[in-house]
BAROSE-108442 format. One record per atom (N, C-alpha, C): y, x, z negated; residue in one letter. Coordinates in steps of 0.02 Angstrom, whole numbers, padded with zeros to 5 digits, always signed. Each point is the difference from the previous one (the first is absolute). Example, Ala and Ser with C-alpha at 12.3 -4.5 7.8 and 13.67 -1.06 7.14 Angstrom:
BEGIN
-00284+00660-00390a +00059-00045+00000a +00060+00045+00000a +00053-00018+00036s +00059+00042-00003s +00055-00039-00037s 
***
This chain:
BEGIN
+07665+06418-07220x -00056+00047+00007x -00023-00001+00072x +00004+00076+00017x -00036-00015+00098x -00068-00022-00009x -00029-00025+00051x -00044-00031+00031x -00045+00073+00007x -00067+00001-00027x -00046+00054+00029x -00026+00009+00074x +00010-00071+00022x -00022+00005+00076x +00061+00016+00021x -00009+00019+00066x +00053+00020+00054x -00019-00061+00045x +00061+00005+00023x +00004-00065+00073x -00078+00011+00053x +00004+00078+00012x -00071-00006+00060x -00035-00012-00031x -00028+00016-00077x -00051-00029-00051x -00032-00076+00017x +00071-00028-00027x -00029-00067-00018x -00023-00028+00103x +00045+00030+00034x -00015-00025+00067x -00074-00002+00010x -00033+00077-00010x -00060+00011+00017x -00049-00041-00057x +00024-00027-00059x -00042-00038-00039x -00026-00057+00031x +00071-00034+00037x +00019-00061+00026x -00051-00003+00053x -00002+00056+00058x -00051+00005+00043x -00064-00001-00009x -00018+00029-00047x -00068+00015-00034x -00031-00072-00023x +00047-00045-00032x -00016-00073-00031x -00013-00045+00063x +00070-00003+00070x -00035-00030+00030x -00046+00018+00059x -00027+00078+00005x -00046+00004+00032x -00068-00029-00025x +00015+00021-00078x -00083-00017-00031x -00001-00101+00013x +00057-00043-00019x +00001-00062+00027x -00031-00012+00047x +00025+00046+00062x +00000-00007+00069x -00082+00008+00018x -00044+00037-00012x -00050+00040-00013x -00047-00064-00037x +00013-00019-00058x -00039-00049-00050x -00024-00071+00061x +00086-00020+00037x -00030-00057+00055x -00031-00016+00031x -00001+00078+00039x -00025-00018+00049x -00077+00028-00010x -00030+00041-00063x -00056-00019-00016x -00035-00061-00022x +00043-00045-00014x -00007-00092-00001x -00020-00008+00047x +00024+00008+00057x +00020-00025+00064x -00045+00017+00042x -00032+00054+00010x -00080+00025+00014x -00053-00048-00037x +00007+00005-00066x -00065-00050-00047x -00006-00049+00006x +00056-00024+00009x +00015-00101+00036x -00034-00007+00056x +00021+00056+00051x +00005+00001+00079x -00084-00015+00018x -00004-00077+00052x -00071+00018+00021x -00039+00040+00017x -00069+00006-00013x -00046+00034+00001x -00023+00017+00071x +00003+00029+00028x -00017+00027+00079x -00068+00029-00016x -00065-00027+00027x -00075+00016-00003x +00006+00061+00025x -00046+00043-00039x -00008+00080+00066x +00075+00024+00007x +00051-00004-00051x +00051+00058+00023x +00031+00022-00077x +00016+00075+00026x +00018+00033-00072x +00086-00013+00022x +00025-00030+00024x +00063-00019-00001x +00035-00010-00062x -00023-00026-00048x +00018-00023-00074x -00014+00078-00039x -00056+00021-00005x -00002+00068-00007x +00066+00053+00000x -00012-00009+00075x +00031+00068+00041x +00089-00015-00035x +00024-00056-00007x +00069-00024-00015x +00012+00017-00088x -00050-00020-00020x +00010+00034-00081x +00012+00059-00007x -00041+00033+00036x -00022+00088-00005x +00084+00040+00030x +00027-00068+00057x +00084+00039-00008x +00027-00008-00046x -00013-00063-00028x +00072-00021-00059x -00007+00066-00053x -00083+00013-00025x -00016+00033-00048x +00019+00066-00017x +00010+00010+00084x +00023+00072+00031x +00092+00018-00006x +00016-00089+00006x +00075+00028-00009x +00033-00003-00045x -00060-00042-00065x +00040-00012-00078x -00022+00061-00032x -00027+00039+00051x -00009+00082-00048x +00069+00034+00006x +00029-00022+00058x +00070+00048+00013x +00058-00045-00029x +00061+00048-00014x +00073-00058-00004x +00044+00018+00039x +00028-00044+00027x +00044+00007+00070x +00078+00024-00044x +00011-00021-00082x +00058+00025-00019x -00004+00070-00009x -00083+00004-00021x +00042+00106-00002x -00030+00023+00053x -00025-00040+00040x +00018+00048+00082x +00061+00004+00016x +00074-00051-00008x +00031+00020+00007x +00025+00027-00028x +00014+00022-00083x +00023+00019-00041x -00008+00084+00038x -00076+00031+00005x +00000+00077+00025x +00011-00005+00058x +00027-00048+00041x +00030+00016+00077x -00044-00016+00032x -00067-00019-00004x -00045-00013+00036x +00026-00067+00038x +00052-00007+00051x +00021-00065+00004x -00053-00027+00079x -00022+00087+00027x -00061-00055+00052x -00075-00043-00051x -00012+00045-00050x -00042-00044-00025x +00004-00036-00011x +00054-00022-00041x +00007-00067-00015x +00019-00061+00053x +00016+00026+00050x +00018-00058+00042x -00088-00008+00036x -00040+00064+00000x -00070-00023+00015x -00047-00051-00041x +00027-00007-00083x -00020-00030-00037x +00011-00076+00006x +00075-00016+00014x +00025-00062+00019x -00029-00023+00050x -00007+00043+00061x -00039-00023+00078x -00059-00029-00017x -00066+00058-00046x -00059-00031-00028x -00001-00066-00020x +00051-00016-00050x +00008-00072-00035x +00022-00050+00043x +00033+00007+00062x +00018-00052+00043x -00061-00002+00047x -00036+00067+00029x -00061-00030+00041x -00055-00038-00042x -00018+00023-00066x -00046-00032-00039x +00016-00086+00004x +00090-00007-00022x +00021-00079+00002x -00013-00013+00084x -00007+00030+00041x -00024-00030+00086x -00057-00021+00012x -00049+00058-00038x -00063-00008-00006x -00007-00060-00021x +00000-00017-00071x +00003-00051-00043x +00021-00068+00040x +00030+00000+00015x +00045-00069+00059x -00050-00009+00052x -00029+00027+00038x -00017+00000+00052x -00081-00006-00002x -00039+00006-00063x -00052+00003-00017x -00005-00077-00002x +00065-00014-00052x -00011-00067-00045x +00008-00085+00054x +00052+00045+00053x -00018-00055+00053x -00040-00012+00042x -00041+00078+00012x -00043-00001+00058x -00073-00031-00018x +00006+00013-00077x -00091-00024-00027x -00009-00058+00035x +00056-00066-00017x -00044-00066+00011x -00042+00004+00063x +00058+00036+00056x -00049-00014+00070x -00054+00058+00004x +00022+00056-00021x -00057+00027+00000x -00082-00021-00027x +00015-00039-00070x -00062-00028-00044x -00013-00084+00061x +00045-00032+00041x -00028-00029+00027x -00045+00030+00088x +00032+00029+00016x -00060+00058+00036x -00058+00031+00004x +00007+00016-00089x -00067+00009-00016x -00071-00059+00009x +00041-00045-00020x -00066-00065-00033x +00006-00018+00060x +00047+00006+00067x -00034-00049+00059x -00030+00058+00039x -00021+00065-00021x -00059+00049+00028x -00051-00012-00038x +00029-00003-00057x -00080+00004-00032x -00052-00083+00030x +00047-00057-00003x -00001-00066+00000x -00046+00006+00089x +00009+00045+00036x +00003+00014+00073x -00087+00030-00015x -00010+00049-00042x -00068+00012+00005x -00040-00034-00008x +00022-00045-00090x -00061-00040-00012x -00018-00060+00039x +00071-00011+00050x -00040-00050+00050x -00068+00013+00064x +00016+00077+00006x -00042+00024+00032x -00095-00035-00022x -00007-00024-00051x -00064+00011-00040x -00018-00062+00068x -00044-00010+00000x -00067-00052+00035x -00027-00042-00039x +00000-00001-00047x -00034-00056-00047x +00045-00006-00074x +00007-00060-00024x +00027-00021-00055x -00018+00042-00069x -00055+00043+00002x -00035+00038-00045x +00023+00080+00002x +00025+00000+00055x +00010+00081+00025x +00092-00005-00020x +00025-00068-00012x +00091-00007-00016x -00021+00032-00061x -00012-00062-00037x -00014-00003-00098x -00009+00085-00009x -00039+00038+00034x -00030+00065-00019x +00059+00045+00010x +00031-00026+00045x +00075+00062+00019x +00049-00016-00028x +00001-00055-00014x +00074-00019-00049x +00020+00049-00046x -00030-00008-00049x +00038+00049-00051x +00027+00058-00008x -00071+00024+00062x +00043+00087+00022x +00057+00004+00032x +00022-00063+00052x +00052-00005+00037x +00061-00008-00043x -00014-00059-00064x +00064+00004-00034x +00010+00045-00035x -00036+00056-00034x +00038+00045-00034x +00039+00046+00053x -00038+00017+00065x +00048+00042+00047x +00058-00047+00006x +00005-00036+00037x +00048-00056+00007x +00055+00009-00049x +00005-00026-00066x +00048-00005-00049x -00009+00047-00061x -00041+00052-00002x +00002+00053-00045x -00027+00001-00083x -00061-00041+00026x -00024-00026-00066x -00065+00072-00010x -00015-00003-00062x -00040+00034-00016x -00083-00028+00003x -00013-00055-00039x -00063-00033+00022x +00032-00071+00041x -00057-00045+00020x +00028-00070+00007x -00090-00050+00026x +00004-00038-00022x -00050-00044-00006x +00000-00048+00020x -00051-00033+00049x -00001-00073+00048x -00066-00032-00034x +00033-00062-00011x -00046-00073-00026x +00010-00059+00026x -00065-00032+00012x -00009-00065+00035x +00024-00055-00065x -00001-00042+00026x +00046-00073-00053x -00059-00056+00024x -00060-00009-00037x -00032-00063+00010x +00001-00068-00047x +00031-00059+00012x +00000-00039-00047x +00060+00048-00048x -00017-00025-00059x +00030+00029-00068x -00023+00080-00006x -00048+00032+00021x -00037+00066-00016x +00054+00048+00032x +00003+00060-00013x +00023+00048+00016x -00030+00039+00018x -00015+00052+00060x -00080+00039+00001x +00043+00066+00047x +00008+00057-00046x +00014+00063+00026x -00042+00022+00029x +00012+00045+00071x -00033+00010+00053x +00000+00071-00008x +00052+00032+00038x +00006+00068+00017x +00055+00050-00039x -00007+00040-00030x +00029+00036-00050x +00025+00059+00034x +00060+00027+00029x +00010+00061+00047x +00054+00051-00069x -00026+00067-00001x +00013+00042-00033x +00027+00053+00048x +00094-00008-00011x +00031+00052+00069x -00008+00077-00033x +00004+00016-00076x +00017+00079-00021x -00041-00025-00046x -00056+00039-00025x -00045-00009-00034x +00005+00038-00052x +00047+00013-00050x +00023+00027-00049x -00030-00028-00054x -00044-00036-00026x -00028-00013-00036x -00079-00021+00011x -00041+00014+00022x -00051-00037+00029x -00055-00015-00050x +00018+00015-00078x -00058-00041-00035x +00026-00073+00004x +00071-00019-00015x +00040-00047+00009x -00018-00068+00045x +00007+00056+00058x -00006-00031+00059x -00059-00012+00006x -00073+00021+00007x -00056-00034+00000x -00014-00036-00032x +00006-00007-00079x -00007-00057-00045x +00033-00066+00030x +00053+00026+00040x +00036-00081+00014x -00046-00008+00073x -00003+00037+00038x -00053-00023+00052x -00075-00011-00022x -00009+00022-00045x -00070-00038-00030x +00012-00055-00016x +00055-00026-00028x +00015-00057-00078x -00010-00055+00074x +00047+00004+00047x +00015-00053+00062x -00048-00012+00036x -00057+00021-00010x -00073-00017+00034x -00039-00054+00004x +00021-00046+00040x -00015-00076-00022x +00025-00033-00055x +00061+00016-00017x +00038-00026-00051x +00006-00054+00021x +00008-00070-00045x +00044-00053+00009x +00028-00036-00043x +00066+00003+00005x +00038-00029-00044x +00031-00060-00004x -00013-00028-00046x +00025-00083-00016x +00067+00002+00005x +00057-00041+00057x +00056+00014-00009x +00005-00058-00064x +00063+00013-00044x +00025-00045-00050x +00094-00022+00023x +00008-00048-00028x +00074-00003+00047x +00043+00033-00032x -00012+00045-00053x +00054+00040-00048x -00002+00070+00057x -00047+00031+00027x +00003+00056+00030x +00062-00021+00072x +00005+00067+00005x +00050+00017+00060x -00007-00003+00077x -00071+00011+00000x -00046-00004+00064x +00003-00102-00014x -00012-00035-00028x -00007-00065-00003x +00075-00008+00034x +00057+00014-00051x +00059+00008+00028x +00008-00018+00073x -00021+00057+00015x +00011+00044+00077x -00015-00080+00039x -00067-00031-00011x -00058-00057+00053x +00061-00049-00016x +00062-00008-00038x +00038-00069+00003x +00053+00016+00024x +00043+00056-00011x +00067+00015+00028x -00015+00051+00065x -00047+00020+00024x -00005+00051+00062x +00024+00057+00004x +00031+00036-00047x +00041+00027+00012x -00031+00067-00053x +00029+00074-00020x -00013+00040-00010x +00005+00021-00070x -00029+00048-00035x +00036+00009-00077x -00007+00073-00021x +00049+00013-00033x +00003+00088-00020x -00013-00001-00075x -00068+00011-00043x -00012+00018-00056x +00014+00034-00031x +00046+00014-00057x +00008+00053-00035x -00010-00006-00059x -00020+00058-00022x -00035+00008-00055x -00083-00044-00023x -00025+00031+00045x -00061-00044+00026x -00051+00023-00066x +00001+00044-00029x -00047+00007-00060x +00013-00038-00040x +00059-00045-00005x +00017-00058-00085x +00027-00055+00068x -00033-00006+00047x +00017-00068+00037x -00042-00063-00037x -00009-00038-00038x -00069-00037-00010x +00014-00056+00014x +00026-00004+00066x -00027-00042+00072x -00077+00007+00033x +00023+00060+00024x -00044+00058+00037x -00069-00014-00031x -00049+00025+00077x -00059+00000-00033x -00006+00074-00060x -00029-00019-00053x +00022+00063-00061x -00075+00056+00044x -00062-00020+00009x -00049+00064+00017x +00023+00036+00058x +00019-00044+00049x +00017+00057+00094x +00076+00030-00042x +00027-00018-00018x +00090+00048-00037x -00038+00064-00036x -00035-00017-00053x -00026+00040-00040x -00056+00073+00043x -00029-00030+00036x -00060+00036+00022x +00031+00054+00074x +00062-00034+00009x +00034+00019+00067x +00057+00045-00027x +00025+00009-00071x +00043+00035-00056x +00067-00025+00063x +00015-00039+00038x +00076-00007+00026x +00059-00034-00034x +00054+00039+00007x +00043+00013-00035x +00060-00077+00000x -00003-00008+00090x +00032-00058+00022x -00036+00004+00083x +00005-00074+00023x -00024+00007+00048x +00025-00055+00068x -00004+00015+00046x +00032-00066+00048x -00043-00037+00018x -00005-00069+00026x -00054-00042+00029x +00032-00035+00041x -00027-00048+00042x +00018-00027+00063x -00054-00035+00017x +00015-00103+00024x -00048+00002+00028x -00015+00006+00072x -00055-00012+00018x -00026-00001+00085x +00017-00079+00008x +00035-00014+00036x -00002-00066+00046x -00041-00004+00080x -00050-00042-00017x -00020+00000+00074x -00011-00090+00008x +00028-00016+00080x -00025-00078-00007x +00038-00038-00058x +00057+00026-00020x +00053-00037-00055x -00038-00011-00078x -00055+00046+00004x -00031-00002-00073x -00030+00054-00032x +00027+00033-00061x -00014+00065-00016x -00081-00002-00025x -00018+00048+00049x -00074+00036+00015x -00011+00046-00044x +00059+00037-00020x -00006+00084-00042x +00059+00030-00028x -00024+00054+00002x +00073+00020-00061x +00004+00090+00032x +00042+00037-00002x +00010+00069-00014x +00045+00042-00054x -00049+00019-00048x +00027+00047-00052x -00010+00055+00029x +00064+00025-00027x +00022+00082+00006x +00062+00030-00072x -00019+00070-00005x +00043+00027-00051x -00010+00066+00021x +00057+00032-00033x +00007+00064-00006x -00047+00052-00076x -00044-00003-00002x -00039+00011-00058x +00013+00074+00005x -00029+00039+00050x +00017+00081-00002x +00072+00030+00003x +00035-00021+00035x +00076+00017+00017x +00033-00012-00067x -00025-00060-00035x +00054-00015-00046x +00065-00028+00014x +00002-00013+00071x +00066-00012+00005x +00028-00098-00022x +00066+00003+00002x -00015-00071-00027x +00026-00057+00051x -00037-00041+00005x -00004-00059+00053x +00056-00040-00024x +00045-00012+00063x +00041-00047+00019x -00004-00063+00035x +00073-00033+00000x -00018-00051+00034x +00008+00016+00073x -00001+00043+00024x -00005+00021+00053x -00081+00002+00023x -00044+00024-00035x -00087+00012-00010x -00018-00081-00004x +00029-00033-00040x -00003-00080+00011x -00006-00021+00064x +00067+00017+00030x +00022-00028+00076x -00047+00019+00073x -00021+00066-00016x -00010+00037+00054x -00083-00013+00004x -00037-00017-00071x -00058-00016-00009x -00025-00089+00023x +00061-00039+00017x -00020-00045+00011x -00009-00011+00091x +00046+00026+00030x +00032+00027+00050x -00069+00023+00034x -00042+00040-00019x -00065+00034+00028x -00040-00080-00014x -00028-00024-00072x -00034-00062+00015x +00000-00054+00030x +00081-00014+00018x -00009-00038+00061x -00025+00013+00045x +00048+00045+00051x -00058+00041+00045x -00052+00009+00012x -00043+00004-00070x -00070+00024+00002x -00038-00074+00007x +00039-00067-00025x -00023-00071+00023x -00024-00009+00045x +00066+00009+00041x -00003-00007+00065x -00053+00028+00049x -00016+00052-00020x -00058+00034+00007x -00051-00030+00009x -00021-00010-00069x -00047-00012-00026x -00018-00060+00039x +00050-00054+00024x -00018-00074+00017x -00019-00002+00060x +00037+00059+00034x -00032+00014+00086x -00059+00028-00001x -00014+00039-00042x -00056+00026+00002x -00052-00044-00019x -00024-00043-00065x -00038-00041+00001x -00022-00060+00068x +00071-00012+00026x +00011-00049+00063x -00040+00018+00050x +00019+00083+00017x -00056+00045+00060x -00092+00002-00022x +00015+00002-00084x -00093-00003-00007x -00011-00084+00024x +00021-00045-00016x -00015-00052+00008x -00011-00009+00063x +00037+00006+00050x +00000-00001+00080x -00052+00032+00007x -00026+00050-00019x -00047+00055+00018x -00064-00048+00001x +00017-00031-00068x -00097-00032-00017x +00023-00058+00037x +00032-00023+00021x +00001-00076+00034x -00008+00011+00070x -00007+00059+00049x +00013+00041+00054x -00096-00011-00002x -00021+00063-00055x -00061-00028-00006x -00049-00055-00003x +00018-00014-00025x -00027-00082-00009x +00010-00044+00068x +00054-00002+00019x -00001-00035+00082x -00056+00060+00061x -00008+00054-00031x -00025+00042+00056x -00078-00002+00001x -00029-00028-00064x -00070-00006-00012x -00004-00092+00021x +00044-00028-00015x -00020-00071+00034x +00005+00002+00072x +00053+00041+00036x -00006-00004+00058x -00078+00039+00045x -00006+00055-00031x -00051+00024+00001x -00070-00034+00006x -00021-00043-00067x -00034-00054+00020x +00001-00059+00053x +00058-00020+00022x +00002-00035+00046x -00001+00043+00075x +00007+00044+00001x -00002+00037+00065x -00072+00007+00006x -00056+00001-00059x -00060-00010-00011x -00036-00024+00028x +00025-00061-00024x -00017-00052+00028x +00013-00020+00062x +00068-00001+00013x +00002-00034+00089x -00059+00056+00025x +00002+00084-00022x -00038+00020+00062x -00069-00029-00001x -00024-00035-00063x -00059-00005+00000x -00016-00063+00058x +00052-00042-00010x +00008-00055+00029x -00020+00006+00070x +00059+00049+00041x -00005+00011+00062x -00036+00033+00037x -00065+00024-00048x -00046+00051+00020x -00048-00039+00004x -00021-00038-00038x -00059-00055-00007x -00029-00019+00071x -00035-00007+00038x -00037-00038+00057x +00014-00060+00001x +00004-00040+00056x +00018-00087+00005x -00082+00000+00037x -00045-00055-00058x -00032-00030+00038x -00024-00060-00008x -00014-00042+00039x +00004-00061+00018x -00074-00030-00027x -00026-00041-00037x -00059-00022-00031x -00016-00066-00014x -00044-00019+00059x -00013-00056+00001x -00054-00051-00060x +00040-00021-00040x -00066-00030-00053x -00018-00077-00015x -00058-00026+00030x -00019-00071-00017x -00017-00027-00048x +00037-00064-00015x -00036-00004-00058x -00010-00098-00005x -00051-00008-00015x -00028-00055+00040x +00049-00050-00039x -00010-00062+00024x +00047-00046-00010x -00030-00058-00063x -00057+00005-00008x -00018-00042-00060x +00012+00044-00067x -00001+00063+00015x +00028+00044-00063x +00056-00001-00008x +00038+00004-00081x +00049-00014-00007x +00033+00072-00028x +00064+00025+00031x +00023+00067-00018x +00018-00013-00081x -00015+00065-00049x +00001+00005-00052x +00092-00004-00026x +00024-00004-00030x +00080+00011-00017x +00020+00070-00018x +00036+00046+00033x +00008+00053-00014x +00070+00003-00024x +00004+00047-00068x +00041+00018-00041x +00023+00076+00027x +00072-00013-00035x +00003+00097+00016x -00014+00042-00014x -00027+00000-00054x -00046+00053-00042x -00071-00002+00048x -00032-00051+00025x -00047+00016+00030x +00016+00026+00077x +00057+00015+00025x +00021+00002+00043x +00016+00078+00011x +00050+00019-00057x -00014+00071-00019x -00068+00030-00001x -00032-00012-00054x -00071+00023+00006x -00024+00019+00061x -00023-00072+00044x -00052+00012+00057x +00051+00059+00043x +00058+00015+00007x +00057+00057+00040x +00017+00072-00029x -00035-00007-00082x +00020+00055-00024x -00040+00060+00032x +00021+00062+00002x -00023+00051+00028x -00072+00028-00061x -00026+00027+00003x -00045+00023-00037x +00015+00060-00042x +00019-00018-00067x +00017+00060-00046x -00035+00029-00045x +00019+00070-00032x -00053+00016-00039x -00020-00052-00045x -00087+00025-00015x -00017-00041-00067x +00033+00007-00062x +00000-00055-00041x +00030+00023-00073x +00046-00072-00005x +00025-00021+00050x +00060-00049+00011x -00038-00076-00038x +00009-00049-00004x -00028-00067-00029x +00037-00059+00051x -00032-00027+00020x +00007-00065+00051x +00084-00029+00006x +00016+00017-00087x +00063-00035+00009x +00061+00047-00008x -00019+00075+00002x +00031+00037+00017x +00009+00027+00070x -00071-00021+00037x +00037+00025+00058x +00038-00068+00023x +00014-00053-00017x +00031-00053+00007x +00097+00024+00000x -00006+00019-00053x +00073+00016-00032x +00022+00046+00037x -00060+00070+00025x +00043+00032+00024x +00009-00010+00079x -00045-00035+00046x +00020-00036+00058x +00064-00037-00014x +00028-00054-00043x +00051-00033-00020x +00054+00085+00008x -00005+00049-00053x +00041+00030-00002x +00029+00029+00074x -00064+00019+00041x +00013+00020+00077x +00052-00053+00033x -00030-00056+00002x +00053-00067+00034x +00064+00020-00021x +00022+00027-00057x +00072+00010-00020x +00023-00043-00065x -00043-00032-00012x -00001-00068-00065x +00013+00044-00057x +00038-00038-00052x +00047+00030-00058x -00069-00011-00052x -00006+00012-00066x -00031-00005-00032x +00019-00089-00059x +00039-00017+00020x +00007-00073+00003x -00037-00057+00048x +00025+00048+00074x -00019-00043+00038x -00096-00030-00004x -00032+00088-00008x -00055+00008+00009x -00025-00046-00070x +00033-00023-00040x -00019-00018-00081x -00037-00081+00021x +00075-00024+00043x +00011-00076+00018x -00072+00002+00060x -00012+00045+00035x -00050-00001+00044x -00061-00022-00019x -00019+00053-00058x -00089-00009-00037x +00015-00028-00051x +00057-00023-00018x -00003-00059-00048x -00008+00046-00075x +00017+00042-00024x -00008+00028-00044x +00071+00037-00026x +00009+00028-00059x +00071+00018-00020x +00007+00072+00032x +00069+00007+00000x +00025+00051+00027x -00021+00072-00040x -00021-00027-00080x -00011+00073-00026x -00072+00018+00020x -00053-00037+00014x -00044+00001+00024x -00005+00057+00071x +00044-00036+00061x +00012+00047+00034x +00033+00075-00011x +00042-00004-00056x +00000+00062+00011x -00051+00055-00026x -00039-00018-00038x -00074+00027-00033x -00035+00025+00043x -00002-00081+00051x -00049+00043+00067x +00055+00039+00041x +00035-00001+00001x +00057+00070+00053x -00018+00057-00030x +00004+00019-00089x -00030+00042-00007x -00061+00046+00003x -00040-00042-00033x -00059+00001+00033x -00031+00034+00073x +00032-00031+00048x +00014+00014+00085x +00008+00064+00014x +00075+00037-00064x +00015+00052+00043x -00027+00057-00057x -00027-00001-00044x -00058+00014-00012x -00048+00031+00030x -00053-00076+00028x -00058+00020+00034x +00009+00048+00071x +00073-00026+00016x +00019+00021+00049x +00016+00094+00011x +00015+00025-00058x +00041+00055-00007x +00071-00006+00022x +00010-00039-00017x +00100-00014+00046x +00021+00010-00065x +00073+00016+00014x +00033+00012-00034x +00055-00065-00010x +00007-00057+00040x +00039-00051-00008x -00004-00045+00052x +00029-00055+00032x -00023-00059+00035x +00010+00023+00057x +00035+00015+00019x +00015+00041+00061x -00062+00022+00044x -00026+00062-00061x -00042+00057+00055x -00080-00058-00028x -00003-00048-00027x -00075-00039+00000x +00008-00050+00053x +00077-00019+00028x -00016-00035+00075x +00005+00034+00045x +00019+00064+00023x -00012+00048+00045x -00090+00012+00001x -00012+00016-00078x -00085+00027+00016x -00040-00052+00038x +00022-00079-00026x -00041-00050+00025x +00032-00022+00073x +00055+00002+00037x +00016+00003+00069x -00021+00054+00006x -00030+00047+00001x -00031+00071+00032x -00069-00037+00009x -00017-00015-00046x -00078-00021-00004x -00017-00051+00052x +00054-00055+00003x -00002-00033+00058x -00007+00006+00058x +00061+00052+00025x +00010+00018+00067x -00083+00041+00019x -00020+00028-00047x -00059+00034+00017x -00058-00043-00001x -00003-00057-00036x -00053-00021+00029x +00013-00051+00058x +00061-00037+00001x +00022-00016+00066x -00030+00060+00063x +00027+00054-00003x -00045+00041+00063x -00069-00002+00015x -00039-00004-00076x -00073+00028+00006x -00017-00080+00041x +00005-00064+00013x -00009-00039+00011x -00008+00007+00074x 
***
């Protein structure tokens, strides 16, 4: 019995089967293919395939159409160029990204102005949809800043930026974030609604599907954490979103540790600039003072009294406002000399918490704001009545 197909038949069947093959892959091969932030590249590559599994290259040739069909074949080999060239270029491209973005948030000036830019930086950076920065104190967990890149849901999204409002969460060592503080290293959640690791209210209240985390290393000890997911896109996180998410928190450590280092310098900059300050105070008061010479008798059957340093201070102290008590202006002459609040303890013979009562006290009556500007007020006071003399 003949065969109902004819030879070009079954040929063009043959073509038809492995174009649609051909066609099925390399729509794999797009869906696999990393995620490039900000580009319809993945898009634009479907929309050919979709375009060319509408046509068949066997009965283009079958009606002679033999330029079309060789235009059809060309399509399917630039799409496979495309495809190749996408899939190698992401890594460096996605590492480009995070050392620009990594490049701004160093820009910030204060350790407060990083924390606040982070999250926006990593979703540009690696193509996340939300992503969230938290401090690590002790055992607590305490979410900070909540960045929302496409706001496709925003009852969603405010409930979870409400819910994280001084949240703090007890880490337990079953969770993943606990995880994270012993091995250092990163984790990709899936199926984060039936995780019951996970904290169950921030999964629930945040509706995420799966999500990546990472911690912050700063100073060789994790400080924080960054969650991120694709909640609007839908798209689904790899271990690639793993990799590339940890990749930014280092970075952002590093950051973070210079930057605390520069506040610290800053206030220690200060602090030497108000002591020096007072001592520049002082010498001028010193060198401004009058030298004069005072002759005093004192007869020889009288016997000089024993003078202490407290009485010594006293009779030299400058004259300060009223309000002060005998043994405060004691302490704070002691404080002028430069004497520690130990030293001054061992001086009047009394405990050190004592002194610091009267320091308070001092800057107080004084209106000062700290030890500093109450021995400047009282070397001011000096040098001036040194003149009026």
């Amino acid at each position: 019995m003949a065969s109902p197909y004819s030879t070009t038949t079954l040929a063009q069947a043959d073509l038809r089967v492995r174009q649609g093959l051909l066609v099925s892959a390399l729509h794999v091969a797009v869906d696999a293919a990393p995620a490039e932030p900000g580009s319809r590249l993945a898009s634009a590559l479907a929309a050919r395939l979709e375009r060319i599994d509408g046509e068949s290259i066997g009965t283009e040739l079958q009606a002679g159409h033999s330029a079309r069909a060789c235009d059809l074949l060309a399509e399917l080999s630039a799409v496979q160029t495309d495809l190749r060239e996408r899939t190698l270029g992401m890594p460096f491209q996605a590492l480009s990204r995070i050392r620009e973005e990594l490049a701004r948030v160093r820009r910030a000036t204060t350790s407060a102005e990083v924390i606040a830019s982070a999250p926006a930086a990593l979703c540009a950076a690696c193509g996340f949809d939300r992503a969230m920065i938290s401090s690590l104190r002790g055992s607590t967990w305490l979410p900070a800043t909540l960045h929302v890149e496409v706001d496709t849901d925003s009852a969603v999204n405010a409930a979870f930026r409400d819910f994280i409002q001084d949240l703090r969460i007890a880490l337990t060592s079953s969770m993943p974030e606990a995880e994270l503080v012993r091995r250092k290293a990163p984790a990709l959640i899936q199926n984060a609604q039936s995780e019951t690791r996970a904290f169950r209210p921030l999964i629930e209240v945040s509706q995420t599907r799966e999500y990546v985390v990472a911690p912050i290393i700063a100073g060789g000890s994790v400080v924080g954490y960054l969650h991120a997911d694709t909640y609007s896109s839908g798209r689904r996180l790899t271990g690639d979103d793993r990799d590339r998410i940890q990749i930014f928190a280092d970075g952002l450590g590093l950051i973070l540790e210079r930057t605390v280092l520069l506040e610290r310098l800053a206030l220690q900059r200060e602090r030497i600039g108000k002591a020096f300050y007072a001592a520049r105070t002082m010498t001028e008061g010193l060198s401004a003072a009058p030298v004069q010479l005072v002759r005093q008798n004192i007869p020889a059957t009288e016997s000089r009294p024993p003078v202490s340093l407290p009485s010594m201070l006293a009779a030299s102290a400058p004259r300060l406002p009223d309000g002060l008590t005998p043994r405060e202006r004691e302490v704070l002459a002691l404080l002028a000399s430069g004497a520690t609040n130990a030293q001054i303890a061992d001086r009047l013979t009394v405990s050190e918490t004592t002194v610091k009562s009267h320091v308070k006290h001092i800057l107080r009556k004084l209106h000062a704001s700290n030890r500093a500007e109450a021995i400047a007020r009282y070397l001011y006071l000096a040098r001036s009545q040194d003149r009026a003399l």
